[in-house]
Each structure stands twice: as C-alpha cells, then as structure tokens.
RODO-2510 file (C-alpha; in nm, 4 decimals, decimal comma):
residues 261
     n   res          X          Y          Z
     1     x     0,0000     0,0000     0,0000
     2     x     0,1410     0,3586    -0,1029
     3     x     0,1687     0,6260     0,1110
     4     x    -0,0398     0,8195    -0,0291
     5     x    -0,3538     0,5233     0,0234
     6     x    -0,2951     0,4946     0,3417
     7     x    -0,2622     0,8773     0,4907
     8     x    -0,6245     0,8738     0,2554
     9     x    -0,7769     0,5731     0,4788
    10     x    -0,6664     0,7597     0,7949
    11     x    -0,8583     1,0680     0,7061
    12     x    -1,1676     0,8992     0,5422
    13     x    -1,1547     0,6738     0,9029
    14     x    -1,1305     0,9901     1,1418
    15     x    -1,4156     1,1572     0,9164
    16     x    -1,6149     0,8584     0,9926
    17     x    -1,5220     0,8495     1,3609
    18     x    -1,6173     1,2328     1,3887
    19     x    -1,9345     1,1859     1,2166
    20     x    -2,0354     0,9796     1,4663
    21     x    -1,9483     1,1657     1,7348
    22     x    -2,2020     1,4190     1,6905
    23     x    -2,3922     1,4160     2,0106
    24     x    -2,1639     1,2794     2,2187
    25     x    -2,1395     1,3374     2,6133
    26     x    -1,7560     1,3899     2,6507
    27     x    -1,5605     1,4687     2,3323
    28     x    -1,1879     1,4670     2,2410
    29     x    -1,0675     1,6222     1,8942
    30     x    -0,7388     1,6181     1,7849
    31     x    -0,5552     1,6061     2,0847
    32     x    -0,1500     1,7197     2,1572
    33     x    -0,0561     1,7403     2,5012
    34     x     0,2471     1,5884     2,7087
    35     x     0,4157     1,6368     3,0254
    36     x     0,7515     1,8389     2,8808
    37     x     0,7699     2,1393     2,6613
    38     x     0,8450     2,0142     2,3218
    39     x     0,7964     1,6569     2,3909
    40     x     0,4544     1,5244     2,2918
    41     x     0,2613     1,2132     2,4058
    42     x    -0,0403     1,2473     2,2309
    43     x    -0,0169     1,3467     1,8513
    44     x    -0,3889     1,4520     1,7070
    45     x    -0,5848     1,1369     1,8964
    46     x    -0,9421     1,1738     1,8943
    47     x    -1,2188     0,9782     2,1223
    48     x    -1,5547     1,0043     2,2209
    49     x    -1,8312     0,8641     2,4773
    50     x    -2,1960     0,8863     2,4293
    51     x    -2,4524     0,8920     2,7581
    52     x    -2,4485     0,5326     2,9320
    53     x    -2,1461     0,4034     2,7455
    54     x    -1,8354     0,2200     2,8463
    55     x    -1,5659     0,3137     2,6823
    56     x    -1,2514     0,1093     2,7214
    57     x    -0,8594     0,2445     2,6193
    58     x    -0,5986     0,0219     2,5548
    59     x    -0,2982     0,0206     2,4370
    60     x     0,1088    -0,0848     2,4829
    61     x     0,2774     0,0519     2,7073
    62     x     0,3729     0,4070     2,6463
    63     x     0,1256     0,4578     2,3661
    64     x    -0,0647     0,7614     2,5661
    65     x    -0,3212     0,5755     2,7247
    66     x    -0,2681     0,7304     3,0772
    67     x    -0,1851     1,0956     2,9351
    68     x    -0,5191     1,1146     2,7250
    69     x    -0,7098     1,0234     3,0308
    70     x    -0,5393     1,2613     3,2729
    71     x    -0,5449     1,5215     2,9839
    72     x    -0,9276     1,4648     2,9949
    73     x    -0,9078     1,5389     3,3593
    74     x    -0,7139     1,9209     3,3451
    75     x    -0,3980     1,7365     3,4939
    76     x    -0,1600     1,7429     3,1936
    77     x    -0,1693     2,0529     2,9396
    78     x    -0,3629     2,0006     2,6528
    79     x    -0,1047     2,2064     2,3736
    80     x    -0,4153     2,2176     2,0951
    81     x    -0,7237     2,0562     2,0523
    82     x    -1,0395     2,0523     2,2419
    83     x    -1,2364     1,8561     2,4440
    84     x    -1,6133     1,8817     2,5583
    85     x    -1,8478     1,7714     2,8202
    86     x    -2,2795     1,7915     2,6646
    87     x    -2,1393     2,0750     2,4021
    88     x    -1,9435     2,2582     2,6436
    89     x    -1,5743     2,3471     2,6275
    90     x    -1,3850     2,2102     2,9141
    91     x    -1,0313     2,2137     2,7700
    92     x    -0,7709     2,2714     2,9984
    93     x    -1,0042     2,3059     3,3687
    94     x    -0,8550     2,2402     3,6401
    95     x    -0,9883     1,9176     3,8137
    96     x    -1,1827     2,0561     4,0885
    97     x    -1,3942     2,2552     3,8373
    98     x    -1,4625     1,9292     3,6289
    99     x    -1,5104     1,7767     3,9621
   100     x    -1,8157     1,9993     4,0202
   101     x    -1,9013     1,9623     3,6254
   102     x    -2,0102     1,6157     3,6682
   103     x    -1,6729     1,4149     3,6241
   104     x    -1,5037     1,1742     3,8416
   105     x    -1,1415     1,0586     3,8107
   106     x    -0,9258     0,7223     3,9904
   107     x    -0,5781     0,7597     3,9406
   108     x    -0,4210     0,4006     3,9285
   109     x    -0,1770     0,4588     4,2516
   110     x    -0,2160     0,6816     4,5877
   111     x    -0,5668     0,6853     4,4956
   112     x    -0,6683     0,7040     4,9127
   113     x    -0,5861     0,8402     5,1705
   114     x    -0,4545     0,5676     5,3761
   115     x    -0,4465     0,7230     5,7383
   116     x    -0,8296     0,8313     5,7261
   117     x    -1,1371     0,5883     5,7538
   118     x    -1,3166     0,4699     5,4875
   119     x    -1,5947     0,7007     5,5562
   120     x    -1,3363     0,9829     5,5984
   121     x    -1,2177     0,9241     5,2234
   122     x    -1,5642     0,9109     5,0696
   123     x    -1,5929     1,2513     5,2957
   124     x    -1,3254     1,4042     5,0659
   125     x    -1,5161     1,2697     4,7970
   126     x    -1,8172     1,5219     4,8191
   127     x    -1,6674     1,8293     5,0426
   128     x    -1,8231     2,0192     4,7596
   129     x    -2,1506     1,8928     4,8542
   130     x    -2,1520     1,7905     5,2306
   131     x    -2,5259     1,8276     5,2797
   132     x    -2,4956     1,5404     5,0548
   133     x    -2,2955     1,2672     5,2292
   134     x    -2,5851     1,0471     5,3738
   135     x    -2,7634     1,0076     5,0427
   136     x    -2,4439     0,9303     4,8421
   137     x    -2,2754     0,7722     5,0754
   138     x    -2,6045     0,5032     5,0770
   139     x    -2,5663     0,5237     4,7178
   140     x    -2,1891     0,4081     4,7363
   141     x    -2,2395     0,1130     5,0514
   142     x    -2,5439    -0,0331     4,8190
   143     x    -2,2839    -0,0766     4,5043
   144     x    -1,9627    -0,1741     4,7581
   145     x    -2,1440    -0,3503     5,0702
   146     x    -1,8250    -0,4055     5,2468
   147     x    -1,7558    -0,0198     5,2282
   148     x    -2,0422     0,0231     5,4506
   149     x    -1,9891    -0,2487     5,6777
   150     x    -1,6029    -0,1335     5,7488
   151     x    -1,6926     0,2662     5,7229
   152     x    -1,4647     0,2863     6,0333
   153     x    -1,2016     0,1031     5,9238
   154     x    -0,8229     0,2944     5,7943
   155     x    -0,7566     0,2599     5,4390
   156     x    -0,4082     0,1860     5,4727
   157     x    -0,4940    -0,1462     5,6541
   158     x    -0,7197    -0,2457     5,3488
   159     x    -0,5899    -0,4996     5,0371
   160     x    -0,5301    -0,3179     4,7128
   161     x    -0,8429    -0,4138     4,5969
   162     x    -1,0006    -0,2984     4,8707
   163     x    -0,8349     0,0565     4,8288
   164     x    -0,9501     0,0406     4,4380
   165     x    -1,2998     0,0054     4,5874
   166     x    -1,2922     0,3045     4,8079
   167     x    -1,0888     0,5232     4,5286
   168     x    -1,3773     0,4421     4,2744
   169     x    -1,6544     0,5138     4,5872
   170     x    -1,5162     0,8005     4,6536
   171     x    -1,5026     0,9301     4,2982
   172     x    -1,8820     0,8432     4,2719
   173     x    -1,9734     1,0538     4,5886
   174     x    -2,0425     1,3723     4,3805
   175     x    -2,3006     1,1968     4,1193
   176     x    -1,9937     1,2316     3,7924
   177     x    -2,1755     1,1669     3,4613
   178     x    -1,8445     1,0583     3,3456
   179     x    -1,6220     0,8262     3,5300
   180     x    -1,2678     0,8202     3,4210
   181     x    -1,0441     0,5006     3,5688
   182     x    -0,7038     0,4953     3,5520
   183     x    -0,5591     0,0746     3,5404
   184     x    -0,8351    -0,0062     3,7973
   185     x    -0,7322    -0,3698     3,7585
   186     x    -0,3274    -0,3201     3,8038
   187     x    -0,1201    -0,5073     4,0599
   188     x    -0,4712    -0,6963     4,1776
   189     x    -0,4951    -1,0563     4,2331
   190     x    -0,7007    -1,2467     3,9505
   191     x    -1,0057    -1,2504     4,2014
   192     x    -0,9754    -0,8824     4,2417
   193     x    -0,9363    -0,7828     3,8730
   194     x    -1,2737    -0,9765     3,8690
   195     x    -1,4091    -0,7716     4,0901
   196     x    -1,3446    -0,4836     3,9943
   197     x    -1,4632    -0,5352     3,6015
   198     x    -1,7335    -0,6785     3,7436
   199     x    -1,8070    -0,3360     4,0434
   200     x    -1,6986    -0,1118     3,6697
   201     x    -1,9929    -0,2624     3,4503
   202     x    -2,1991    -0,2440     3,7211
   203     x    -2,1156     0,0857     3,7984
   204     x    -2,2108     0,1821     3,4309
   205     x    -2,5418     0,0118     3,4409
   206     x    -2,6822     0,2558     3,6795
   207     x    -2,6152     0,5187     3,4230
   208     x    -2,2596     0,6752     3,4390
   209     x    -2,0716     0,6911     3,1544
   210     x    -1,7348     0,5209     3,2204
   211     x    -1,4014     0,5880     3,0229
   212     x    -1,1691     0,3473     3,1329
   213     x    -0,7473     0,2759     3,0281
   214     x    -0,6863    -0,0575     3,0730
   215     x    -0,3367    -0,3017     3,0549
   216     x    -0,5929    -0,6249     3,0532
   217     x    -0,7012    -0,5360     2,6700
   218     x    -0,9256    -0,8987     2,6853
   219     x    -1,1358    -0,8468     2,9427
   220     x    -1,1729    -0,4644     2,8967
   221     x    -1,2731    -0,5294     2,5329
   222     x    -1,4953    -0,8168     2,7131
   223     x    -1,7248    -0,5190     2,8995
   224     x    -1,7026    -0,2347     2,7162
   225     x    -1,9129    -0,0904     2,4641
   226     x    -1,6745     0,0391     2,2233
   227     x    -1,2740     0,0745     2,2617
   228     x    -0,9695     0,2491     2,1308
   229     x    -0,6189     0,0663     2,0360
   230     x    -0,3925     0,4034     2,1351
   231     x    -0,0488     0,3666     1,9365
   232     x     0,2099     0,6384     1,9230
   233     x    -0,0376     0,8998     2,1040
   234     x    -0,2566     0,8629     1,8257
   235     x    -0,5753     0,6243     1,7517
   236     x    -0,4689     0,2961     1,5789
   237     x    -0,8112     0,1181     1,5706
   238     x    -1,1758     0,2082     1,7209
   239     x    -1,4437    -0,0223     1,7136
   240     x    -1,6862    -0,2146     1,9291
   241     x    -1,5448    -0,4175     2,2010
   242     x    -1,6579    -0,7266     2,0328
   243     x    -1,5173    -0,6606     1,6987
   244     x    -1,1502    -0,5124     1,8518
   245     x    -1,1293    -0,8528     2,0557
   246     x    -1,1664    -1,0547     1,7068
   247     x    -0,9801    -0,8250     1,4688
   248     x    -0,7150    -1,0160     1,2785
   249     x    -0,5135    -0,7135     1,3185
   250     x    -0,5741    -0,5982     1,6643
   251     x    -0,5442    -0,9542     1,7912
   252     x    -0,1663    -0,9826     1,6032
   253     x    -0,0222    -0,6325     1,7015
   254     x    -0,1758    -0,6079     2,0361
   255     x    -0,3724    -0,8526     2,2085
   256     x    -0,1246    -1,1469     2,1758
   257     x     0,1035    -0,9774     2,4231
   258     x    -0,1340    -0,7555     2,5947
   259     x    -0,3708    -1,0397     2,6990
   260     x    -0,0762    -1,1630     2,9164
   261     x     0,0658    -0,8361     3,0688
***
C-alpha cells in the first residue's frame, strides 16, 4: 500500500469516527498534550463517549493511554485541541472545576488516603456537597457492601483491591456523569481484577458513563461498549469491544502480548 492510500484511509476513518461523534457526552478532537515542553505524548488522537457508554482504552505501554485520560481530567496541558463535556468546552479546567461539572477521576496509585477511615475518604469525595454525604454515601455502601460495613475502618490497613474500591466510591460521591479510571485492575490478584470489572460494569449500568485505560485489553474489550487501540499517542483502531477482541489485526499487534501483561 502507497503512502499516499494509506494517509487517505486515515482521514476517510477519522471523518467517519467524527461523524459519529455528533452528540456525544464527553468529546476529544485532535488532541496534543504531554508532560515536557516540546515533547509530545499524544499526537492529534481523537475519542468520544456517548450517555451510558463504556468506553474502554488500551494500548502498549507508552502509547498515551494514561496521558489522554489525565489530559481529559485538566492534569496534563492540553497544547491544541479541544475537548467537551454535553457541548461545552472544558479544555484545559482544572480538576476541581470538572469535579463539580459532573466528572469523576481514579488515578491508578495513591488513589486514598490511607491514614483516614473509609468514611473519611468518601468525605473528601463530596466536600463540595456535604449536605450530601448520607444520600451518596447510601448510594456508594449499596454498590460496595463491604464499604459500609467497614466505614470505620483505615484505608491503609485495606488490600489493594479494597483501596480500588474506596478510590472508585469516593469518585462516585459527587453523582460524575463521566467516570474516568485509571488501570483499575493493576497489581490486583485475579479474584480482584474480577471484581473490579465486574463493580466497573456495574457501575455503568446505573447510568454513568465510564471511560476506562486498561493493561488487561481482553477483558476490557470483554465489557465495554466500544474501545480504542492508542499507538504512538494517536488512535490505531476504534471499534466495538466485540469486533476489537476478534480483529485479525488488533489480535496480532496487540492482544497477543497484551492479553498476558
């Protein structure tokens, strides 16, 4: 394939993938950002989620994955580009404005505080809206039982999975639209990955739109609705979870070593 064919399949494939973006809840378009001046991690990479969808990013490692989500999130400086939340231009706010804006973010480490309770943490988690607590705190112990049951218990004497539990309760205490999730399955035991793919979908079923990176490509592509392949800072392949998981070409270049990272 010339050159020339395949720079004209890249633009006729991000028309497409903007065309259907139209409507979207949170949009991305043509993204550069990175953490240095001069040195960029993402290179024009475009994504969107509609209401209600899971959206799932993955990727090898140092493809972007990370820095599109925390770009998303006001913590690394988009250079040009633009993203949107319902129509609304949200490039470059800092996180406690898209905090109150209706999005909710889990880094994938130091994601508690590990000297305060668990129902300290899921305090920090609405201090924006403390009248609040009770009802979202309910909200959270009816999704994560055991968060209720332990509420007095320290987060640093919890498992990993444990703290992943009370990171992604926390991040639901202000009622986000859009949950972002940083690697919310890294460094877990195989039970614990379960869970938490298993607490993620069902977080998404009660309505939140859920943008998740992911270093578990299989059984990311397993729940989500639709998913990126990031390469390079830039989108390799977009498609439904379904058909990423048995693309020829996905499953060669990425899933083969992926699926056992």
């Amino acid at each position: 394939m010339s050159d020339e064919t395949s720079s004209s399949n890249v633009v006729e494939g991000r028309d497409a993938h903007l065309a259907a973006a139209e409507g979207a809840l949170v949009r991305a378009d043509d993204l550069t950002a990175g953490y240095l001046p001069g040195v960029n991690i993402l290179n024009g990479c475009d994504l969107y989620a509609k209401q209600g969808e899971l959206v799932g990013i993955i990727g090898p490692n140092g493809a972007g994955k990370s820095t599109l989500l925390k770009s998303l999130f006001g913590l690394v400086n988009i250079r040009s580009g633009d993203v949107t939340l319902g129509g609304e231009k949200i490039t470059n706010l800092k996180a406690d404005k898209l905090v109150a804006k209706g999005i909710g973010f889990v880094p994938q480490t130091n994601n508690v505080f590990g000297t305060l309770t668990i129902e300290e943490n899921l305090e920090v988690g609405i201090f924006l809206r403390p009248k609040r607590f009770k009802e979202r705190f309910d909200f959270v112990a009816e999704l994560f039982p055991a968060l209720g049951q332990r509420r007095k218990q320290r987060a640093g004497s919890l498992s990993g999975g444990e703290r992943q539990m009370v990171a992604m309760g926390r991040a639901l205490m202000m009622e986000p639209s859009v949950l972002l999730l940083d690697e919310p399955s890294a460094g877990l035991s195989p039970a614990m990955q379960d869970e938490v793919f298993f607490r993620t979908k069902q977080i998404n079923e009660t309505g939140v739109t859920v943008i998740m990176v992911e270093q578990n490509a299989r059984r990311c592509l397993q729940i989500c609705d639709r998913g990126y392949v990031l390469d390079q800072g830039r989108n390799a392949y977009t498609a439904s979870g379904r058909d990423l998981m048995h693309d020829p070409k996905v499953i060669e270049l990425y899933l083969g070593t992926l699926a056992r990272a």
